[in-house]
Residue frames as qw, qx, qy, qz and C-alpha x, y, z in Angstrom:
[[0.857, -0.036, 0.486, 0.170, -60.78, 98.34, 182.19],
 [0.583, 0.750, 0.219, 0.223, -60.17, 100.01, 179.10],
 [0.380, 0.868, -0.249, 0.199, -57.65, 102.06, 180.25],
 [0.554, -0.495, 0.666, 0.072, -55.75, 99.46, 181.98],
 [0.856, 0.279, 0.342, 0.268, -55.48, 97.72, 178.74],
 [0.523, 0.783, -0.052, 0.334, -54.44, 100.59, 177.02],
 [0.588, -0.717, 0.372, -0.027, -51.89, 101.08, 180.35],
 [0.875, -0.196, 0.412, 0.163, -50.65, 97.73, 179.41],
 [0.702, 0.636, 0.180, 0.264, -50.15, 98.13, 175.66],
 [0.183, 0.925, -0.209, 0.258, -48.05, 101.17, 176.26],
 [0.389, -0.772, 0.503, -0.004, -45.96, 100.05, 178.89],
 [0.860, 0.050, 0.410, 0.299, -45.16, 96.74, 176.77],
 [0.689, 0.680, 0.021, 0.251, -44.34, 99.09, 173.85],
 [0.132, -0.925, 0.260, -0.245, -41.77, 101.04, 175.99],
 [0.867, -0.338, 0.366, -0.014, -40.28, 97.95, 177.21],
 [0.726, 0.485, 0.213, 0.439, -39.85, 96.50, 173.12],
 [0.353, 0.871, -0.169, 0.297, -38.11, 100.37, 172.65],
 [0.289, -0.867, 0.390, -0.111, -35.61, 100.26, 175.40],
 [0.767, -0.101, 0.596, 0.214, -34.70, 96.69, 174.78],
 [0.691, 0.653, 0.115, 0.289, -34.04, 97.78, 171.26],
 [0.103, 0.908, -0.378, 0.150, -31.63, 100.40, 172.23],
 [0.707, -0.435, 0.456, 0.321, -29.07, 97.43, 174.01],
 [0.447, 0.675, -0.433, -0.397, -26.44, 97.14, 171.36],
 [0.888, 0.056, 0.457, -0.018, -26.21, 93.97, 169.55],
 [0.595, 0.723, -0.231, 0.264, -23.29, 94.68, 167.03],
 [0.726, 0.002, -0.129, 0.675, -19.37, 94.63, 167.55],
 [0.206, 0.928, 0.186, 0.250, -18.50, 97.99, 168.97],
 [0.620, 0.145, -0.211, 0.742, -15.18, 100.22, 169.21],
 [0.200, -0.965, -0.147, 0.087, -14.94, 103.43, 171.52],
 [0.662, 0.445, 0.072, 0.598, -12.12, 105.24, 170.05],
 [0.187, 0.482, -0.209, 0.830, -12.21, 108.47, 171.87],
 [0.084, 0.102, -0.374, 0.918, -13.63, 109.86, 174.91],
 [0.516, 0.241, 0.229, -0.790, -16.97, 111.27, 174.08],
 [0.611, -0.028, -0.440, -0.657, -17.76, 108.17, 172.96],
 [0.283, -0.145, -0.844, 0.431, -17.16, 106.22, 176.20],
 [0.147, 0.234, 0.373, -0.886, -19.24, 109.16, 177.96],
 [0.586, 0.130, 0.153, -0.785, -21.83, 109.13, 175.50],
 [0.375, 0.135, -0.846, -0.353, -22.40, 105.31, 174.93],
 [0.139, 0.325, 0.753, -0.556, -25.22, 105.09, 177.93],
 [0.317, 0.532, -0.063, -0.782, -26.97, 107.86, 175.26],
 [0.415, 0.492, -0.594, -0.483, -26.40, 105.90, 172.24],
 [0.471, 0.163, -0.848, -0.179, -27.21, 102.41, 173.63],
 [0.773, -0.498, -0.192, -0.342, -29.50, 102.81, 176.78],
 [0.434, -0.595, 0.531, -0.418, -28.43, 101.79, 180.38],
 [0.908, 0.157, -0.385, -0.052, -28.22, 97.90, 178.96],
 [0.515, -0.646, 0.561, 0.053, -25.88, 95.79, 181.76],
 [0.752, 0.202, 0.621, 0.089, -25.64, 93.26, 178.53],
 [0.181, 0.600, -0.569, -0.533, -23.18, 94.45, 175.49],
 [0.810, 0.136, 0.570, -0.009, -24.29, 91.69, 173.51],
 [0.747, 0.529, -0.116, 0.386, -20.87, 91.32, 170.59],
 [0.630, 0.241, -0.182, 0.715, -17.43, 92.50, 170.93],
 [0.096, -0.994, -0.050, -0.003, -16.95, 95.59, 172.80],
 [0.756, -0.100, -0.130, 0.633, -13.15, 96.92, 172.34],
 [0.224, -0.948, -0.125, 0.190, -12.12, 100.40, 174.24],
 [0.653, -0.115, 0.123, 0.738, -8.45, 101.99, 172.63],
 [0.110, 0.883, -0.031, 0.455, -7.43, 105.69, 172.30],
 [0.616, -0.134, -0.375, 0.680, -4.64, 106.98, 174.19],
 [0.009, 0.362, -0.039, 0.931, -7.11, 109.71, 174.90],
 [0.745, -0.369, -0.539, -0.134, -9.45, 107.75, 176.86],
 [0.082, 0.540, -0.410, 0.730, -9.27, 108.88, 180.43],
 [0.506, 0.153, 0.631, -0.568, -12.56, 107.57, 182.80],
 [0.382, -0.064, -0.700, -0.600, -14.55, 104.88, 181.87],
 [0.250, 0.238, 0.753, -0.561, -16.89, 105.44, 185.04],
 [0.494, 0.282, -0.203, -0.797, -19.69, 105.71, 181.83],
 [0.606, 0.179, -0.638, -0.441, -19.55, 102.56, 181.62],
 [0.052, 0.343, -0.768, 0.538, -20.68, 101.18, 185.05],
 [0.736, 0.043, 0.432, -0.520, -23.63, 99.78, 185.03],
 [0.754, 0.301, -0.513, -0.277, -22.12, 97.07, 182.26],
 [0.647, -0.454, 0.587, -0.174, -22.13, 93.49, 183.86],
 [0.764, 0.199, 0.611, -0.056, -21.99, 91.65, 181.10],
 [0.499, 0.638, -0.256, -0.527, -20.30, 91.69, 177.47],
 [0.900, 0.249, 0.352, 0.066, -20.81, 87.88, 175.03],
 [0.754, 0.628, -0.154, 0.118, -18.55, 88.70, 173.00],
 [0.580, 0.105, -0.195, 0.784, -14.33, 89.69, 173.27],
 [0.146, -0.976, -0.122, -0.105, -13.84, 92.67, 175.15],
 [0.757, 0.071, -0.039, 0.648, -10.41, 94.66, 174.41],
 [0.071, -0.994, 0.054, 0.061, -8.93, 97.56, 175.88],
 [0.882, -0.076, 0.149, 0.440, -6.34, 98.71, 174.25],
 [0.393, 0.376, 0.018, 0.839, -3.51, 101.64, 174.12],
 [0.430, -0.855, -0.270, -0.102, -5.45, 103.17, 177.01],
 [0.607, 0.345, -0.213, 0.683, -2.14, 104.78, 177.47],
 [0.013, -0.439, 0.035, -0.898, -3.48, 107.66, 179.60],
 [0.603, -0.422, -0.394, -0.550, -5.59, 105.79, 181.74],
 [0.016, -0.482, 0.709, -0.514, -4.85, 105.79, 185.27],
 [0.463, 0.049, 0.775, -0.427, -7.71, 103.22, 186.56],
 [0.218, -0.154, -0.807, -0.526, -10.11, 100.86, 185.41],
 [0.245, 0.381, 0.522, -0.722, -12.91, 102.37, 187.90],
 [0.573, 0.341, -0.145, -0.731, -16.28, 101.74, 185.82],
 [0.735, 0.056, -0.638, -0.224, -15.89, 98.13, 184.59],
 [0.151, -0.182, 0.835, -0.497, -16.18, 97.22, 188.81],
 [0.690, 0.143, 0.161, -0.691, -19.35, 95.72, 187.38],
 [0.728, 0.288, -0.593, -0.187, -18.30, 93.42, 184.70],
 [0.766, -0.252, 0.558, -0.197, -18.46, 89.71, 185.88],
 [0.808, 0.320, 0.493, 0.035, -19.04, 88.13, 182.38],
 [0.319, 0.644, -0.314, -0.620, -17.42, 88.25, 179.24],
 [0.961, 0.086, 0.236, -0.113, -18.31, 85.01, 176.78],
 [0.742, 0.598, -0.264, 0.149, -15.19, 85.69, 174.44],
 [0.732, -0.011, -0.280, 0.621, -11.76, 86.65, 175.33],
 [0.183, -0.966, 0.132, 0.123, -10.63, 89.85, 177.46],
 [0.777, 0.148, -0.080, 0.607, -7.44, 91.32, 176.51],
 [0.255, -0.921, 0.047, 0.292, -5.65, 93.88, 178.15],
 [0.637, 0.260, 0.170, 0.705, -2.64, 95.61, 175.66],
 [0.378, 0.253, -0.077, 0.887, -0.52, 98.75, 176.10],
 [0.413, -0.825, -0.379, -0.070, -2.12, 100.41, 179.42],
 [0.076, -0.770, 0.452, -0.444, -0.52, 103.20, 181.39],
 [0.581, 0.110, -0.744, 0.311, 1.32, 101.63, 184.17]]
Protein backbone atom coordinates (compact mmCIF):
# COMPACT_ATOMS: atom_id res chain seq x y z
CA UNK A 1 0.00 0.00 0.00
CA UNK A 2 2.77 2.14 0.74
CA UNK A 3 4.18 2.05 -2.40
CA UNK A 4 1.11 2.67 -4.27
CA UNK A 5 0.80 5.84 -2.40
CA UNK A 6 4.12 6.79 -3.00
CA UNK A 7 3.25 5.58 -6.94
CA UNK A 8 0.55 8.10 -6.71
CA UNK A 9 2.41 11.07 -5.24
CA UNK A 10 4.95 10.83 -7.97
CA UNK A 11 2.89 10.41 -10.81
CA UNK A 12 0.69 13.54 -9.60
CA UNK A 13 4.01 15.45 -9.28
CA UNK A 14 4.94 14.67 -12.95
CA UNK A 15 1.62 15.61 -14.11
CA UNK A 16 1.93 19.41 -11.99
CA UNK A 17 5.66 19.50 -14.04
CA UNK A 18 4.46 18.90 -17.52
CA UNK A 19 1.43 21.04 -17.12
CA UNK A 20 3.83 23.72 -16.06
CA UNK A 21 5.86 23.51 -19.15
CA UNK A 22 2.42 24.60 -21.50
CA UNK A 23 3.21 28.20 -22.20
CA UNK A 24 1.02 30.72 -20.72
CA UNK A 25 2.68 34.06 -21.95
CA UNK A 26 2.43 35.93 -25.42
CA UNK A 27 4.94 34.26 -27.65
CA UNK A 28 6.89 35.25 -31.01
CA UNK A 29 8.91 32.61 -33.15
CA UNK A 30 11.16 34.73 -35.10
CA UNK A 31 13.40 32.26 -36.72
CA UNK A 32 13.47 28.71 -37.46
CA UNK A 33 15.09 26.97 -34.61
CA UNK A 34 12.69 28.36 -32.67
CA UNK A 35 9.62 26.91 -34.42
CA UNK A 36 11.61 23.43 -34.31
CA UNK A 37 12.56 23.81 -30.89
CA UNK A 38 9.28 25.16 -29.25
CA UNK A 39 7.89 21.36 -28.46
CA UNK A 40 11.49 21.46 -26.26
CA UNK A 41 10.90 24.69 -24.69
CA UNK A 42 7.14 24.33 -23.97
CA UNK A 43 6.25 20.52 -23.82
CA UNK A 44 3.88 18.76 -26.36
CA UNK A 45 0.88 21.21 -24.91
CA UNK A 46 -2.16 21.13 -27.82
CA UNK A 47 -3.21 24.52 -25.74
CA UNK A 48 -0.90 27.83 -26.44
CA UNK A 49 -2.65 29.59 -23.86
CA UNK A 50 -1.82 33.86 -25.04
CA UNK A 51 -0.88 35.19 -28.31
CA UNK A 52 1.22 33.05 -30.39
CA UNK A 53 2.62 35.14 -33.56
CA UNK A 54 5.06 33.16 -36.20
CA UNK A 55 7.16 35.96 -38.73
CA UNK A 56 10.68 35.58 -40.23
CA UNK A 57 11.11 35.33 -43.81
CA UNK A 58 13.33 32.50 -42.78
CA UNK A 59 10.75 30.32 -41.44
CA UNK A 60 10.38 27.37 -43.72
CA UNK A 61 8.23 24.13 -41.97
CA UNK A 62 6.13 24.57 -39.24
CA UNK A 63 5.38 20.66 -39.11
CA UNK A 64 6.91 21.39 -35.19
CA UNK A 65 4.10 22.65 -34.48
CA UNK A 66 1.47 19.88 -35.03
CA UNK A 67 0.20 18.66 -32.29
CA UNK A 68 -1.19 22.49 -31.45
CA UNK A 69 -5.11 22.45 -31.48
CA UNK A 70 -5.70 25.21 -29.71
CA UNK A 71 -4.22 28.89 -29.21
CA UNK A 72 -6.75 31.68 -26.64
CA UNK A 73 -5.18 34.23 -27.61
CA UNK A 74 -4.38 36.12 -31.44
CA UNK A 75 -2.39 34.01 -33.50
CA UNK A 76 -0.27 35.88 -36.39
CA UNK A 77 1.80 34.68 -39.03
CA UNK A 78 3.50 37.01 -40.56
CA UNK A 79 6.24 37.78 -43.48
CA UNK A 80 6.50 33.99 -43.76
CA UNK A 81 7.79 35.02 -47.07
CA UNK A 82 9.59 31.70 -47.75
CA UNK A 83 7.02 29.50 -46.72
CA UNK A 84 5.62 27.27 -49.18
CA UNK A 85 2.75 25.50 -46.92
CA UNK A 86 1.03 25.76 -43.82
CA UNK A 87 1.43 21.79 -43.17
CA UNK A 88 1.68 21.63 -39.17
CA UNK A 89 -1.14 23.96 -38.03
CA UNK A 90 -3.66 20.91 -39.80
CA UNK A 91 -4.46 20.66 -36.11
CA UNK A 92 -5.51 24.04 -35.04
CA UNK A 93 -9.38 24.26 -34.68
CA UNK A 94 -9.44 27.08 -32.00
CA UNK A 95 -8.08 30.33 -31.72
CA UNK A 96 -10.07 32.73 -28.96
CA UNK A 97 -8.52 36.05 -30.44
CA UNK A 98 -7.99 37.04 -33.93
CA UNK A 99 -5.90 35.04 -36.71
CA UNK A 100 -4.18 37.10 -39.16
CA UNK A 101 -2.48 36.05 -42.08
CA UNK A 102 0.10 39.08 -43.63
CA UNK A 103 2.80 38.94 -46.31
CA UNK A 104 3.01 34.98 -47.12
CA UNK A 105 4.78 33.51 -50.10
CA UNK A 106 2.23 32.98 -52.72
Amino acid sequence: MRSLTSLLIVCIACTQYLIAQCSDTNTTLNTQALVDDYVSDYGSCSIHDGNLTISGSNITDLSGLSFLTEVTGNFYLNGLTNLSSLSGLQNLTTTGGYLRFRSLSQ
